[in-house]
KOLSEMI-302180 format. One record per residue (C-alpha): x, z, y. Coordinates in steps of 0.2 Angstrom, whole numbers, plus 2048, in hexadecimal, padded with zeros to 3 digits. Last residue first. Example, Ala and Ser with C-alpha at 12.3 -4.5 7.8 and 13.67 -1.06 7.14 Angstrom:
KOLSEMI-302180
node X = 844, Z = 824, Y = 7FB
node X = 83E, Z = 827, Y = 7EA
END
This chain:
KOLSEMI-302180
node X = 8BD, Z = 74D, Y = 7AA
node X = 8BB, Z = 75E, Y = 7B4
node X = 8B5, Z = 753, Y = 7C3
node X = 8A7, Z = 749, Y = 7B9
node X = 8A0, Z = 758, Y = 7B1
node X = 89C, Z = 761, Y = 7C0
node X = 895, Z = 751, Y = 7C6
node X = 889, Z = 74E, Y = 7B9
node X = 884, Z = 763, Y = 7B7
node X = 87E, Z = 763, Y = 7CB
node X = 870, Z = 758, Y = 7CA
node X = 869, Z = 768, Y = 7BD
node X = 86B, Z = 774, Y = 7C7
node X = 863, Z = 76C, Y = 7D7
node X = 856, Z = 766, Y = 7CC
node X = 851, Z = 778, Y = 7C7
node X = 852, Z = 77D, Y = 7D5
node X = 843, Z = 773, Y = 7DD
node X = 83A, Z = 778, Y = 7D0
node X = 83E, Z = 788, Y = 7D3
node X = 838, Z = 788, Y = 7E3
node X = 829, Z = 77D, Y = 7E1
node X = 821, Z = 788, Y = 7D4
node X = 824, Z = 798, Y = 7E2
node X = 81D, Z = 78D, Y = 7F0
node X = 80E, Z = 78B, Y = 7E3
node X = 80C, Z = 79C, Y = 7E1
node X = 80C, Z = 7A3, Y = 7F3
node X = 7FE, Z = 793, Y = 7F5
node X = 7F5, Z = 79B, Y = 7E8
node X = 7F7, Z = 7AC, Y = 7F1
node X = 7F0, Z = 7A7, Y = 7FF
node X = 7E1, Z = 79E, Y = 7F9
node X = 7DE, Z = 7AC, Y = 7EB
node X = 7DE, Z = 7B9, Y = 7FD
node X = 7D5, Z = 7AD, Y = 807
node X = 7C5, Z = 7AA, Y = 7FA
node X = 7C5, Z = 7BE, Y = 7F6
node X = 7C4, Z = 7C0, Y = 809
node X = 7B8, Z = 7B4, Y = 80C
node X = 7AA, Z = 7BA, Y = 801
node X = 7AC, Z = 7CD, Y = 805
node X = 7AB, Z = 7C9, Y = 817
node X = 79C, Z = 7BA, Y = 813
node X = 793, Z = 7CA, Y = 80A
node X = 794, Z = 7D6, Y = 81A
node X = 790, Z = 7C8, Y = 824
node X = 77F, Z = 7C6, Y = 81B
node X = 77D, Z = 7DA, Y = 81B
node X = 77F, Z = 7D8, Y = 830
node X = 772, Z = 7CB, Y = 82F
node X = 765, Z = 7D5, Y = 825
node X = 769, Z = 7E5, Y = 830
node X = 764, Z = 7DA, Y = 840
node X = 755, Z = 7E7, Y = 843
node X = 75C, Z = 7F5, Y = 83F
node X = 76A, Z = 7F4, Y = 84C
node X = 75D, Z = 7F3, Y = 858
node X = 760, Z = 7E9, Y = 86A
node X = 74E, Z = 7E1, Y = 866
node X = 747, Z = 7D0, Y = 86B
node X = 74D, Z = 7C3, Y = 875
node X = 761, Z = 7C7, Y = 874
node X = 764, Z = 7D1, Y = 866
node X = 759, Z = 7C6, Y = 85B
node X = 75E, Z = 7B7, Y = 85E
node X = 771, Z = 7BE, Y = 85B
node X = 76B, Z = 7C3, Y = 84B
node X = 767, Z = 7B2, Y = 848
node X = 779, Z = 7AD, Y = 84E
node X = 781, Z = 7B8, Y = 845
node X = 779, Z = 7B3, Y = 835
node X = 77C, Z = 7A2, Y = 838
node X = 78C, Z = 7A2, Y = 842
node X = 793, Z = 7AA, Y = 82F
node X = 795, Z = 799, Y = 825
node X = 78D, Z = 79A, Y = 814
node X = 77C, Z = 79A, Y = 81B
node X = 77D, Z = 78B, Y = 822
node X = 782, Z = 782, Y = 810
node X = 774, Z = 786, Y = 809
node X = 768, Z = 784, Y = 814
node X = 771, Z = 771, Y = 815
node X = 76F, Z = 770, Y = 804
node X = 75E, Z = 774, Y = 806
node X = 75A, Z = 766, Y = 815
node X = 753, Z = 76E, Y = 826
node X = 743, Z = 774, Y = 82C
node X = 746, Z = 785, Y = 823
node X = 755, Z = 787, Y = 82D
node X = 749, Z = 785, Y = 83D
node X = 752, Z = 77C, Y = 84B
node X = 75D, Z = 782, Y = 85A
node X = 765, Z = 793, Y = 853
node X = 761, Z = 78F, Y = 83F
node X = 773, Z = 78D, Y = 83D
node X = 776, Z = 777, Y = 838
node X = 777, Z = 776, Y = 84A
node X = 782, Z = 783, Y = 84F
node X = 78F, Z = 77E, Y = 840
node X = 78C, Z = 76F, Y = 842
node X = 792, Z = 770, Y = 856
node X = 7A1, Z = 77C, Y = 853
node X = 7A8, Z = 772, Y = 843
node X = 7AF, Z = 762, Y = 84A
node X = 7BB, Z = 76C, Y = 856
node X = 7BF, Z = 776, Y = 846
node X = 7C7, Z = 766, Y = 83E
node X = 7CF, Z = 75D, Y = 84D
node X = 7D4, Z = 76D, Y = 856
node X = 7DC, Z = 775, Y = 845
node X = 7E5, Z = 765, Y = 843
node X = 7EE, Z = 764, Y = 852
node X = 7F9, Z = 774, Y = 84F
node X = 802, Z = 76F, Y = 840
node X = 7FC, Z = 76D, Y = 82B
node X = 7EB, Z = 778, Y = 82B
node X = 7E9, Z = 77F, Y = 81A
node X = 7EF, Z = 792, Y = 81E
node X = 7E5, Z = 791, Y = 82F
node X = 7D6, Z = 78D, Y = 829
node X = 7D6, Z = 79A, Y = 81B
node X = 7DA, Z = 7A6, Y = 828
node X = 7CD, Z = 7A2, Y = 833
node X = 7C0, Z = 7A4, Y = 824
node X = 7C9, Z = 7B4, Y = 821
node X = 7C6, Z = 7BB, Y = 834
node X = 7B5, Z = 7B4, Y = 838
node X = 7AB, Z = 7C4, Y = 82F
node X = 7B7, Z = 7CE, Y = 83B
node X = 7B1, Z = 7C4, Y = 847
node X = 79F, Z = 7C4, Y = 845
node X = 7A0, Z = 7D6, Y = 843
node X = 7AA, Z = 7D8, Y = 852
node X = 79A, Z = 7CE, Y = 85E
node X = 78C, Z = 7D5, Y = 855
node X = 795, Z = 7E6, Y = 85D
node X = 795, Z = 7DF, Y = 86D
node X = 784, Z = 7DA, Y = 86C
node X = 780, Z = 7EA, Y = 865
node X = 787, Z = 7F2, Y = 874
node X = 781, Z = 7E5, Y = 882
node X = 76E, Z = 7EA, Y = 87E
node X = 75E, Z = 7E0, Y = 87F
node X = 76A, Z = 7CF, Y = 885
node X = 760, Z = 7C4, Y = 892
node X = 76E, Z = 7B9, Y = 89D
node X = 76E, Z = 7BD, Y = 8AF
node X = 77D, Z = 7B2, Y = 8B3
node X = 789, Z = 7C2, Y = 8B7
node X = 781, Z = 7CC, Y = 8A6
node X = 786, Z = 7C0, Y = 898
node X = 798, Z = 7BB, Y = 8A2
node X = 79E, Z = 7CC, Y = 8A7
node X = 797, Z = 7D8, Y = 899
node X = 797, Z = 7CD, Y = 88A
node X = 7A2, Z = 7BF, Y = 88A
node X = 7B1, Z = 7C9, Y = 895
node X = 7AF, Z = 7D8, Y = 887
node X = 7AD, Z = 7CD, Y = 877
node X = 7BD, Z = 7C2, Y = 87F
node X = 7C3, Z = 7D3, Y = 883
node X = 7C3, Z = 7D8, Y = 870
node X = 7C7, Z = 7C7, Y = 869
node X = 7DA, Z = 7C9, Y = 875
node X = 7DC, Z = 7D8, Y = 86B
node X = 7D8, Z = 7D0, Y = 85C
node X = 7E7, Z = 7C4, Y = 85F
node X = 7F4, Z = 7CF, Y = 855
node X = 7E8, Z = 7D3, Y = 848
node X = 7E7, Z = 7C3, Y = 845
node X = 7F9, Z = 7C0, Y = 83F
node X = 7F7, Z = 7D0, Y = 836
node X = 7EB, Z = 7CA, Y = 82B
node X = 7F7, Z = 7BC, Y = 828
node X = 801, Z = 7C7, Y = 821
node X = 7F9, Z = 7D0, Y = 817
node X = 7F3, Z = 7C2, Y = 80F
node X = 803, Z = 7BC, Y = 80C
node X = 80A, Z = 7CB, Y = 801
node X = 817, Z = 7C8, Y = 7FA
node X = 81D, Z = 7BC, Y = 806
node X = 827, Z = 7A9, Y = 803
node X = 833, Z = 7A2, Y = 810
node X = 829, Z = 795, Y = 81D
node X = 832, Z = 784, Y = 81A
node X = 829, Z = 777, Y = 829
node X = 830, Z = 786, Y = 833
node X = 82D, Z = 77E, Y = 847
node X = 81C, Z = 774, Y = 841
node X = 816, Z = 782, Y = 835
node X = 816, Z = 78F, Y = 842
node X = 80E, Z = 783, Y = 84D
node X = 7FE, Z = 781, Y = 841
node X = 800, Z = 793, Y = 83F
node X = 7FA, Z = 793, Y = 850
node X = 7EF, Z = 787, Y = 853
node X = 7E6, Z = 78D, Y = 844
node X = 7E4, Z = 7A1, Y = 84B
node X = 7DF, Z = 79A, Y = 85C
node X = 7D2, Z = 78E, Y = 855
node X = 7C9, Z = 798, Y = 847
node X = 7C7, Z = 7A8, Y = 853
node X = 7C3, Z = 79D, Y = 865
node X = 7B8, Z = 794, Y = 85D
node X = 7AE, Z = 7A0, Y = 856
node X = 7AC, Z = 7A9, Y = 867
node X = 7A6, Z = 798, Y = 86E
node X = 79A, Z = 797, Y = 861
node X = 793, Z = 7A8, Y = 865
node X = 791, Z = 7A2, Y = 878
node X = 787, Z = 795, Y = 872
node X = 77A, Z = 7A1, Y = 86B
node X = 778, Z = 7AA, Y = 87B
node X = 77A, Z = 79A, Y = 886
node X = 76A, Z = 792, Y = 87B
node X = 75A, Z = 79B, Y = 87E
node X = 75E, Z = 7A7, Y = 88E
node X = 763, Z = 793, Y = 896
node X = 753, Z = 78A, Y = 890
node X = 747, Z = 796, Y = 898
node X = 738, Z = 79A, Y = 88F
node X = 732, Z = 7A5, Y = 89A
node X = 728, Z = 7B1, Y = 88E
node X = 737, Z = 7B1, Y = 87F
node X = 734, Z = 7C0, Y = 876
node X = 724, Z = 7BC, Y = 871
node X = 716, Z = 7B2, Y = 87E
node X = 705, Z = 7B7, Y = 87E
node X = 6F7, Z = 7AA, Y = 87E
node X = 6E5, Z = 7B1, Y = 882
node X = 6DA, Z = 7A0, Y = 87E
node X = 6C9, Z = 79F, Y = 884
node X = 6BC, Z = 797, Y = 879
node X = 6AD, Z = 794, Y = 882
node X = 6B4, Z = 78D, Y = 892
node X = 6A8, Z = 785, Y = 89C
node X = 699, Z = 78D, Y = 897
node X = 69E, Z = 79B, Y = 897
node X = 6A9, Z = 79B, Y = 8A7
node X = 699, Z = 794, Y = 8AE
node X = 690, Z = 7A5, Y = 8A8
node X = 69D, Z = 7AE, Y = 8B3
node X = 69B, Z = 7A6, Y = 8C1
node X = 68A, Z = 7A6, Y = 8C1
node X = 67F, Z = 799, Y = 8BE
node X = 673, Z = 78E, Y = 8CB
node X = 677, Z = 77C, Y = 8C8
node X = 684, Z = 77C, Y = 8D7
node X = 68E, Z = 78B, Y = 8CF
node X = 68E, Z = 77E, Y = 8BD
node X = 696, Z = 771, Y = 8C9
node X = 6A4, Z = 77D, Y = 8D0
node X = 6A7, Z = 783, Y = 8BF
node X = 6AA, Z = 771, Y = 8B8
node X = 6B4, Z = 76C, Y = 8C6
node X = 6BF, Z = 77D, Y = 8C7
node X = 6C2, Z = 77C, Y = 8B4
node X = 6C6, Z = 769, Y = 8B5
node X = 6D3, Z = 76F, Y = 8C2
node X = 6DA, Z = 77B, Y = 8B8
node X = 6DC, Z = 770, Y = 8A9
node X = 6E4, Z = 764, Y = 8B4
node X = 6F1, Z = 76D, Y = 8BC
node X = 6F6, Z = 777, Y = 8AA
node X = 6F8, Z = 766, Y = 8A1
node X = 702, Z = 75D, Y = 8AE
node X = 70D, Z = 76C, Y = 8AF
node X = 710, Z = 76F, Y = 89C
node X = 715, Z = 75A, Y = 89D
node X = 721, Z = 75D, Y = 8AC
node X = 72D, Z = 76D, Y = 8A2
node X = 72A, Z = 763, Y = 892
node X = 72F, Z = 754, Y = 894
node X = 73C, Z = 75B, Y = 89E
node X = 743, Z = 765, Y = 88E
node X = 740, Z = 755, Y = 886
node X = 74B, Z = 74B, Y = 88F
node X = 748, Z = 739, Y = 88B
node X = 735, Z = 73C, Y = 88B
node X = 733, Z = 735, Y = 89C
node X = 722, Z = 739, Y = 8A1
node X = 712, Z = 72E, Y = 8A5
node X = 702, Z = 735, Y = 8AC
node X = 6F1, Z = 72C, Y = 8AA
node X = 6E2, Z = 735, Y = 8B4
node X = 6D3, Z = 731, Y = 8AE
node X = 6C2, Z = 736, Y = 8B8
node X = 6B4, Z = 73C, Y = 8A9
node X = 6A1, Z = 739, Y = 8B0
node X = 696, Z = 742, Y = 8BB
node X = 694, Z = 73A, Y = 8CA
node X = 6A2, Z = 743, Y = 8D3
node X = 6AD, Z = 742, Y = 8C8
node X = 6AB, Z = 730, Y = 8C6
node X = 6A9, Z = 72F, Y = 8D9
node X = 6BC, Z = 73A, Y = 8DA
node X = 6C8, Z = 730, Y = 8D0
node X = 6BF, Z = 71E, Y = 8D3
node X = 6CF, Z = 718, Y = 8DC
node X = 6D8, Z = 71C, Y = 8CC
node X = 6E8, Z = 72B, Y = 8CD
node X = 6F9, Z = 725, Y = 8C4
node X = 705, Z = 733, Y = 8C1
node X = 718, Z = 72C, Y = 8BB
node X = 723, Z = 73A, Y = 8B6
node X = 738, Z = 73A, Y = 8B6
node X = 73A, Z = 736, Y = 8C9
node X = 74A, Z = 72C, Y = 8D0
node X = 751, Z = 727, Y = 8BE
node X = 751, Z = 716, Y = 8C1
node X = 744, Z = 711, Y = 8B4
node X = 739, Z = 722, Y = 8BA
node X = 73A, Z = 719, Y = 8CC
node X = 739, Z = 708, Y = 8C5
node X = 727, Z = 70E, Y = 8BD
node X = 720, Z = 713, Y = 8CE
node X = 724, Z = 703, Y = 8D6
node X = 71A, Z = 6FC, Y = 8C7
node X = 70D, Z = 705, Y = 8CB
node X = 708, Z = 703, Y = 8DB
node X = 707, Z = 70A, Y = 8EC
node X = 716, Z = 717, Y = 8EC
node X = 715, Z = 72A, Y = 8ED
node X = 727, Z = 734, Y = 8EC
node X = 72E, Z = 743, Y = 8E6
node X = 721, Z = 74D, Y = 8E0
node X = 72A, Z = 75C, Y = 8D8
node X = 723, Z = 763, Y = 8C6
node X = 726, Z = 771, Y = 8BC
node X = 724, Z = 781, Y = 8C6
node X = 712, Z = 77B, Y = 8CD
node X = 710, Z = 778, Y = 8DD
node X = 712, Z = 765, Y = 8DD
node X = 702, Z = 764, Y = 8D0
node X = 6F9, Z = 76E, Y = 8DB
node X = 6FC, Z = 761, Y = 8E9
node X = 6F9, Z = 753, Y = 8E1
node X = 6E9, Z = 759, Y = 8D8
node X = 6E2, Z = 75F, Y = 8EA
node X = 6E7, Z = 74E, Y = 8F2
node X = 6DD, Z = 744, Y = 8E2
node X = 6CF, Z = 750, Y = 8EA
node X = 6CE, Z = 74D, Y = 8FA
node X = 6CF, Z = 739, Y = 8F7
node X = 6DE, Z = 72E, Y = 8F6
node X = 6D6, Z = 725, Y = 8E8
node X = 6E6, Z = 718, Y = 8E4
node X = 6F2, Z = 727, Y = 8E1
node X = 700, Z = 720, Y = 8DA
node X = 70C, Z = 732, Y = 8DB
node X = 71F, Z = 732, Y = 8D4
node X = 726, Z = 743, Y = 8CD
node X = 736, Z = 74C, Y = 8CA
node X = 738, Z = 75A, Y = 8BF
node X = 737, Z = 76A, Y = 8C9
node X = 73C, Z = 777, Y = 8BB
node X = 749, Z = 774, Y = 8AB
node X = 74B, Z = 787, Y = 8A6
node X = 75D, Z = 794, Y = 8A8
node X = 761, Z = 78A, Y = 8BB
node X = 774, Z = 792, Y = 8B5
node X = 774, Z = 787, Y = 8A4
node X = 784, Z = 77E, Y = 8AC
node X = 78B, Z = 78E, Y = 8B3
node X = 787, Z = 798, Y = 8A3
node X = 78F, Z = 789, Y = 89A
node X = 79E, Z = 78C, Y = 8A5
node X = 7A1, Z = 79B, Y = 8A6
node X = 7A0, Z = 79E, Y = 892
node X = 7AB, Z = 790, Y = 88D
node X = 7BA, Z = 793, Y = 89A
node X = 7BE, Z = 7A6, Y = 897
node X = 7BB, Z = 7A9, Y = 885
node X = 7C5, Z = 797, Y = 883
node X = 7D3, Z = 798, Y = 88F
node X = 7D9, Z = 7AA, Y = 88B
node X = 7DE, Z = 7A9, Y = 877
node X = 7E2, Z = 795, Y = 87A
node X = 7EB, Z = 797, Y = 88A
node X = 7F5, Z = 7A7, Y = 87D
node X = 7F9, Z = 79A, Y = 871
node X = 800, Z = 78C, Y = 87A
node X = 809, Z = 79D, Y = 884
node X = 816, Z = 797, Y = 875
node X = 823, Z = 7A5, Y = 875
node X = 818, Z = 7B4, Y = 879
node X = 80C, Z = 7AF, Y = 86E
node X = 81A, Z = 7AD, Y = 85E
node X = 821, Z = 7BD, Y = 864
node X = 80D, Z = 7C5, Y = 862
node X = 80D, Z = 7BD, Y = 851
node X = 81C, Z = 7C5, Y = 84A
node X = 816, Z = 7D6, Y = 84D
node X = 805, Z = 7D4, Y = 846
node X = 80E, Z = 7CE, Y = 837
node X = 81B, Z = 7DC, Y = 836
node X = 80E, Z = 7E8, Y = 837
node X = 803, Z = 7DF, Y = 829
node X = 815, Z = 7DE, Y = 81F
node X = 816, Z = 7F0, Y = 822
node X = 806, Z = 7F4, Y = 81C
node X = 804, Z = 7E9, Y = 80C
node X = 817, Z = 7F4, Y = 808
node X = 80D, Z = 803, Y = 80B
node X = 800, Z = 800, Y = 800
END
């Protein structure tokens, strides 16, 4: 136990001159927590798509067709940015990108309301985007279903009911809609959480690789260890202090500077070690296959945004393919990053993520056997190679030995 120990130490210790003599490394441990975080919250900073850009045709230009326009511009999710007098100038507006909705109001809006029959409205919305889709489209629906309320209670007041009784009649199946843990619906609270978990992956599988991929590239022969693992493990020991104030600069400057929704820092934090303690033997597995410093950034580049995908985060893991449940739930962002859900929209309970935390636990036991046999395989086979490798050397040697005593 001791010898494991020292090597551990000696590790750790060899690590942090190996920092201190390539900063590569160290722009890599500081750059990544620091730059990925501010700048997605900065890009996500507006939090939900509001204001979409509209173009008016209003060919009625009556009292009410005004009233519509000018409910529909004060709503959240729509802007009326321009009125034009035909259609097709409408059109190359949403073609050129100037307005992202297209509302088209009949000159016979108001006198077939008036006389009792259905007015149409037709409305035209760039799809492209969805979340604008979806921010305009809400809108639409919510201005005119109120309006139709007002016009149908405003016509049953003129035929003698009460405004209660008109509220009957008009609505006789109201709908009391309560939205869970996620009221606003923002965009930015939704993602930026979960994205920040990525990054922090990132940094773990990309830091440790890049540099073992060095080490490799200046010894190309690395002298066999006892005990590799140990060794290795010491290796990350010596950049989990700069993982602690990643967690700390992620968490309590970033999260709460831009407002971002968390139910309690603390077991965000703590999600935050776990997940990287469970991170810690899959990174070393990277690192002991990866060849120089170039190949960790052109393999685990490629896995950050599968891996986010494929997680249950942005898309129902029961909508998706089973050997792709499968595979998910092998890499730990998808536990952690359901419990991370959780932690931010809905509960800041330890006891409420235990089936996550358990989940890691398992991937932790997992990984660590996978990396120790790794390891020690490759310790192996170096050991093979060696004395293979003597063994021609003693043997080319006899000839000539036996050449100059002749």
């Amino acid at each position: 136990m001791k010898t494991w120990l020292r090597t551990w130490l000696a590790g750790s210790l060899e690590e942090c001159k190996h920092i201190g003599r390539n900063p590569s490394i160290l722009l890599i441990l500081v750059a990544i927590p620091v730059v990925y975080p501010t700048l997605l919250s900065w890009l996500y900073a507006q939090n939900a798509a509001t204001e979409r850009p509209a173009v008016i045709v209003d060919h009625d230009a009556s009292v009410l067709s005004r009233k519509l326009l000018l409910s529909l511009d004060a709503t959240q999710g729509i802007s009326v940015v321009g009125r034009v007098d035909d259609l097709e100038q409408g059109f190359e507006m949403v073609r050129q990108r100037q307005a992202e909705m297209l509302l088209f109001i009949p000159e016979d809006f108001t006198s077939q309301i008036k006389s009792g029959r259905q007015a149409s409205v037709k409305v035209w919305i760039d799809s492209a985007n969805i979340l604008t889709y979806g921010s305009a489209l809400a809108a639409t629906r919510e201005t005119i279903g109120t309006m139709n309320e007002q016009l149908g209670r405003d016509y049953l007041h003129q035929q003698g009911l009460t405004t209660r009784l008109a509220d009957r009649r008009i609505m006789p199946i109201q709908t009391d809609t309560r939205l869970l843990f996620h009221p606003t619906g923002a965009y930015g609270e939704f993602l930026i959480t979960g994205a920040f978990l990525i990054v922090f992956q990132q940094l773990i599988l990309i830091s440790l690789s890049f540099s073992m991929g060095l080490r490799k590239e200046l010894t190309p022969i690395s002298p066999r260890l006892r005990f590799p693992f140990a060794r290795l493990a010491g290796r990350v020991a010596a950049h989990s202090l700069l993982y602690l104030l990643a967690i700390v600069f992620i968490v309590l400057v970033v999260t709460p500077s831009f407002g971002w929704r968390i139910q309690s820092s603390m077991a965000v934090f703590v999600l935050y070690v776990v997940f990287g303690l469970t991170m810690f033997p899959l990174a070393m597995i990277a690192a002991s296959l990866v060849k120089s410093r170039y190949t960790g950034f052109q393999v685990l580049m490629f896995l950050s945004t599968p891996v986010f995908m494929m997680s249950g985060f942005t898309w129902p893991l029961d909508q998706m393919p089973r050997t792709i449940q499968l595979l998910a739930s092998a890499f730990p962002a998808t536990p952690a990053l359901l419990a991370m859900r959780t932690l931010a929209v809905k509960s800041g309970s330890f006891s409420a993520i235990r089936t996550e935390l358990a989940w890691m636990a398992a991937q932790f036991i997992a990984y660590t056997l996978v990396a120790i046999a790794l390891l020690h395989g490759q310790e192996r086979r170096k050991l093979l190679n060696s004395n293979e490798i003597n063994r021609e050397l003693a043997g080319g040697d006899e000839p000539g030995t036996a050449s100059q005593t002749a």
